[in-house]
N, C-alpha and C positions, 0 to 999 in steps of 0.2 A: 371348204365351205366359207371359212370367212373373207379368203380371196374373192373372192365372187360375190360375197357382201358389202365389201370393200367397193368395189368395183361399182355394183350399181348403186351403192347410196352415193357414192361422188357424181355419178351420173346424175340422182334424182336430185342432188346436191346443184348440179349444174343446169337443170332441165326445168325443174319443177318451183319454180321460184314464188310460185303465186301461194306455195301452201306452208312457205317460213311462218307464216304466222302461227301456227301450232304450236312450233317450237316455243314459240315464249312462255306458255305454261304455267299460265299467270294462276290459274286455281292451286299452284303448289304452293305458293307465297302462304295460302294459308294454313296449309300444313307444317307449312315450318314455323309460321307463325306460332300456330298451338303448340309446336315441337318446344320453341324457345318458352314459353308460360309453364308448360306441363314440368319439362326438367332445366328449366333457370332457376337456382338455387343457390343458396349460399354452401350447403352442404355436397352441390356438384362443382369442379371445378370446371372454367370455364370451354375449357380443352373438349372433356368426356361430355360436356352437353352436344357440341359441335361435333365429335365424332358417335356417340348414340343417335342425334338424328341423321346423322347421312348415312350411319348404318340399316338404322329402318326403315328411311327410304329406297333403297340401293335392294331393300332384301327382296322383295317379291320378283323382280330382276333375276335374282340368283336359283330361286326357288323355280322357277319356271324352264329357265335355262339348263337345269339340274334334272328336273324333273323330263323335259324333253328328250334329251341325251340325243342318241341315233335312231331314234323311232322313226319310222316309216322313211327309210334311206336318208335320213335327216334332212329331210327338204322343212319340216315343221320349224326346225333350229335354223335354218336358212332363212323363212319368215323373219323369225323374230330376230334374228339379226339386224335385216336390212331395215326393219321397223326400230329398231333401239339406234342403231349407230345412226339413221335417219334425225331421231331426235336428238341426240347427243351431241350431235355438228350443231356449228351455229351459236346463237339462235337463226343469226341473219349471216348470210355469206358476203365473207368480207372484200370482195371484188363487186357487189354489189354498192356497198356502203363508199369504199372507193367511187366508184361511178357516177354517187349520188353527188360526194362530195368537190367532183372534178366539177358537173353541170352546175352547181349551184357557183363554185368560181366564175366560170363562164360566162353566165348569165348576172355576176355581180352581184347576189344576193346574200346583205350580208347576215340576215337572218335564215335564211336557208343554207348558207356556209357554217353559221355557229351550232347550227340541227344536225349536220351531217357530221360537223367536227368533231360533237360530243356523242356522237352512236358509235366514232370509234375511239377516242380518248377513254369515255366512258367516265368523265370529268369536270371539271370547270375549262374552260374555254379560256385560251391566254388572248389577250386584245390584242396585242400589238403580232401586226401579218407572218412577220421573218418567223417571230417564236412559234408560233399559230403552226406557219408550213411544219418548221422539225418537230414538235412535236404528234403533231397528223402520221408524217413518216413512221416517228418510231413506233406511234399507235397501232400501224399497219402489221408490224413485226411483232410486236408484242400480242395481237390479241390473234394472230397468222396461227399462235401454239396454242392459243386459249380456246380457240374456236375451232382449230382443226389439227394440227399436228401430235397435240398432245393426246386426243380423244382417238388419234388413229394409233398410235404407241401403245397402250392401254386396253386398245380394243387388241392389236395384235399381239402383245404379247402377252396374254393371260390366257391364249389359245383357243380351248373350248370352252373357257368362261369370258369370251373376248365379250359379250351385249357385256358380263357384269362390269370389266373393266374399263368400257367406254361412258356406260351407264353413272359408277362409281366416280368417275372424274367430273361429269357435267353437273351430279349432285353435291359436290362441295362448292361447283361455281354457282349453281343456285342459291345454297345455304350462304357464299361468300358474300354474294349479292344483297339480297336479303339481311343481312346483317351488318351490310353497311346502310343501305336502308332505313332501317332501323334505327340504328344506334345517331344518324344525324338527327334524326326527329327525337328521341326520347329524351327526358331532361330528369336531372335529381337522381334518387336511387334508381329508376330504370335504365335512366342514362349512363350511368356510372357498369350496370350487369351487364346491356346492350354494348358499350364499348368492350368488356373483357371479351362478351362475348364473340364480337365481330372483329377483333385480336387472332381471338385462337380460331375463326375459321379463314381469315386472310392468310394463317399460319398455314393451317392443314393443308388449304389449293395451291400451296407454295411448296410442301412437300411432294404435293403429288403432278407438280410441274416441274421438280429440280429436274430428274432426267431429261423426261423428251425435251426440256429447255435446252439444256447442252445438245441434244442431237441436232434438235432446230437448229441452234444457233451455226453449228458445222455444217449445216446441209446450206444454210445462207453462205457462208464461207465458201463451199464448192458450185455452190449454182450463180453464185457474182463473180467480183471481185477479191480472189483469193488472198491477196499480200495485204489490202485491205483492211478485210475486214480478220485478220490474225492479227495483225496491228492494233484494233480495236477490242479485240478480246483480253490482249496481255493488255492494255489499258484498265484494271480493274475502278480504279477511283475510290472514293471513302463511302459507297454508297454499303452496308451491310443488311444482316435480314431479310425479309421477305422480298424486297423490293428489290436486292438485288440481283434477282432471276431476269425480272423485265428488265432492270438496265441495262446488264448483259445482252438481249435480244434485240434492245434499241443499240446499243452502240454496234455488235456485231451486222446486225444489219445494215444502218446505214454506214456504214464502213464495207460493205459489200456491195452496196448498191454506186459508188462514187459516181459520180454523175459531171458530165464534163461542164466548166461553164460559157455563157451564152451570153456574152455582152450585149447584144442587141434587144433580148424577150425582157418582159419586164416582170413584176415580183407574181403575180397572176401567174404567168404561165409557167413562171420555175415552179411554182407550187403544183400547177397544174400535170404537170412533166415529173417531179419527185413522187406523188401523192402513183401514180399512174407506173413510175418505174420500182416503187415498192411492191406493188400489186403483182406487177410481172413478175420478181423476183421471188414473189411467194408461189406462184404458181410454178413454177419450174422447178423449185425445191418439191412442188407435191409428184412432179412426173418423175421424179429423180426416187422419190420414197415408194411409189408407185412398181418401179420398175425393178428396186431395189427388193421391196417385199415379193414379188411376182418371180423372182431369180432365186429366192431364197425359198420360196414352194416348189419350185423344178428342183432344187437339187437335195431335197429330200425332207424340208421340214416343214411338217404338216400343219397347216393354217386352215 
């Protein structure tokens, strides 16, 4: 069953592009909101606030998934798969964001460039172009896991509680969210709770992206430039903590991706051309997981 859930949410994934805007889920913001007021405390530490509300959010997910089981040939669990893993991608598909970001090169627009560049940085926007382009790249790589590889890991390997484990991933990036959010805006003692706060849930999304990170990162290694981007990997650097997951994904990546150069095209199209061969290279890593889960239900274990 969740092969086949698998299956068409990448499909509506792919098809159904008019209705991302759901995903965004903007009425949670204020649940988490009240989540951070209700158990932001001196007496909670900052950790067990961040993991209480994404447990409460996460739970009715569990409960229904639970409560379904096999009923009625388990086509109902099949429902609400394709409906949870539906939401849990995303927000916005990132070959689309790609896309946006290539036209807006194109067309030269550098405020339609610096919109598309921070939907995938998810950042401040560096000014100067060269830096601009490799960081857009790694953007690609890094958010390839946040947005889709890690959410299908999670969803599969928790089996028949695969909605709660796709579910449970996308609500620490909400809460992550959100709590970085927050914490730029608040000042004084809020400011001070909101930063521990939005510490220990960069922390948490960071836990539950170490795996399928490393798998990412190797399935970038086999679906590019293999010598590459392992070159790139044993590159550790002094980067530690949380942020070393995405460095890892940025460097293995574009270390996968090598990209030959082009004395004649100028800084425009090499971005145009990097921003575009990142894209592919994600894509071919998902046929590669795709095909890899689908071989791994033929030969006997049950998804």
């Amino acid at each position: 069953m969740n092969l086949i859930a698998l299956l068409v949410s990448l499909l509506i994934e792919r098809l159904a592009t008019q209705f991302f805007h759901w995903r965004r889920m903007r009425w949670m913001d204020r649940l988490i909101d009240a989540g951070f007021r209700s158990l932001g405390s001196e007496r909670w530490p900052a950790l067990a606030v961040v993991v209480v509300l994404a447990v409460l959010l996460a739970l009715p997910v569990f409960v229904v998934t639970f409560a379904l089981g096999d009923s009625l040939l388990g086509f109902p669990y099949l429902a609400l798969a394709i409906v949870v893993l539906f939401f849990s991608l995303g927000p916005k598909d990132i070959g689309e964001d790609v896309d946006e970001y290539c036209v807006a090169l194109e067309k030269d627009d550098d405020e339609a460039i610096a919109h598309a560049a921070r939907a995938l940085i998810e950042g401040d926007v560096p000014d100067d172009p060269v830096e601009r382009m490799e960081v857009v790249e790694s953007a690609v790589f890094v958010q390839a896991n946040n947005r889709l590889f890690a959410v299908i890991f999670w969803f599969v390997v928790l089996g028949p509680l695969g909605p709660l484990g796709a579910w449970a991933y996308r609500v620490t990036d909400l809460v992550r969210r959100r709590a970085v959010f927050s914490a730029a805006r608040a000042s004084g003692d809020d400011g001070a709770r909101l930063s521990a706060t939005r510490d220990a849930a960069v922390r948490l999304h960071a836990w539950l992206a170490w795996i399928p990170a490393r798998l990412t990162a190797l399935g970038y290694a086999i679906a590019g430039h293999f010598d590459g981007a392992l070159q790139a990997w044993r590159d550790r650097g002094d980067l530690s903590g949380p942020g070393a997951t995405e460095a890892l994904l940025a460097r293995v990546g574009r270390g996968a991706m090598v990209l030959d150069t082009d004395d004649e095209e100028d800084l425009r199209e090499r971005a145009i051309r990097g921003a575009s061969a990142a894209n592919r290279l994600v894509f071919r890593q998902l046929l590669i997981w795709v095909v890899l889960i689908a071989a791994l239900t033929l030969y006997g274990w049950t998804l």
